[in-house]
C-alpha positions in Angstrom: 85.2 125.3 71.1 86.5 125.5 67.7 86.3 127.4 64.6 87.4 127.5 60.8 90.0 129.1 59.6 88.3 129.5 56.2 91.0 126.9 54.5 89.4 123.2 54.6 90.8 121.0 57.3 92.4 123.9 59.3 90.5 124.6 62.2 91.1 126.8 65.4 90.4 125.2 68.8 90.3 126.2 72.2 90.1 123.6 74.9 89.3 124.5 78.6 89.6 121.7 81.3 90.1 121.7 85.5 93.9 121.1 84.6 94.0 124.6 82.1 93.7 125.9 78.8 94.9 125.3 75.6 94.8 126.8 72.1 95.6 124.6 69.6 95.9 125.1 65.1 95.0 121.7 63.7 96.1 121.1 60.3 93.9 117.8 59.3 92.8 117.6 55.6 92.2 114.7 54.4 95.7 114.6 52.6 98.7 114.2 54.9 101.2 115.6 52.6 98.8 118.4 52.2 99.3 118.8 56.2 102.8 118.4 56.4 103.3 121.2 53.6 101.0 123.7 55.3 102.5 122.6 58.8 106.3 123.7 57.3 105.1 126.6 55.3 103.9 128.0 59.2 107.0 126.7 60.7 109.2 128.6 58.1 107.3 131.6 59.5 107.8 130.1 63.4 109.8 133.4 64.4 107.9 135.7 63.4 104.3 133.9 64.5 106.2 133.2 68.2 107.0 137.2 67.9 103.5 138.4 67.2 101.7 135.3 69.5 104.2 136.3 72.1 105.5 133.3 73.4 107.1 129.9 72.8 104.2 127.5 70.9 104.3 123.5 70.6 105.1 122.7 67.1 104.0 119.0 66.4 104.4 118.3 63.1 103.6 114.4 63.7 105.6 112.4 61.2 103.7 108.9 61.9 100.3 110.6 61.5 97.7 112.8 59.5 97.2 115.5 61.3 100.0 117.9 62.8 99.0 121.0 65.4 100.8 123.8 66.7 99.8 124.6 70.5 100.0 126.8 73.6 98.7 125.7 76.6 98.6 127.0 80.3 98.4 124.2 83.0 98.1 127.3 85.9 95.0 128.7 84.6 91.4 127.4 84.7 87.8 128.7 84.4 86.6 126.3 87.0 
């Protein structure tokens, strides 16, 4: 499933498989510096958005690539 985040090529998504769940911020414009910007304005921010989430999240900024995400995911839960 995924949604917008009401700022073009950020989207929300959440993934559920047999092996767990995942939630996942993609930052994919069509503009990699565009990405990498918005993915270290959110990193600056990574205390306080851990705080308030309330847990550790996978930071990917992705150096080689378009895109970069930021991630949780729980291997030991699963709808199925």
């Amino acid at each position: 499933m995924q949604a917008s985040s009401g700022v073009s090529g950020v989207t929300f998504l959440c993934a559920a498989t047999k092996n767990g769940v995942r939630i996942e911020v993609v930052l994919s414009t069509s503009n990699k510096e565009r990405n990498k910007n918005y993915f270290r304005q959110l990193e600056s921010k990574k205390q306080e958005i851990e705080q308030r989430f309330g847990s550790v999240l996978d930071w990917q900024e992705l150096p080689d690539y378009k895109l970069s995400a930021i991630s949780k995911a729980n291997k030991q839960l699963s709808i199925f």
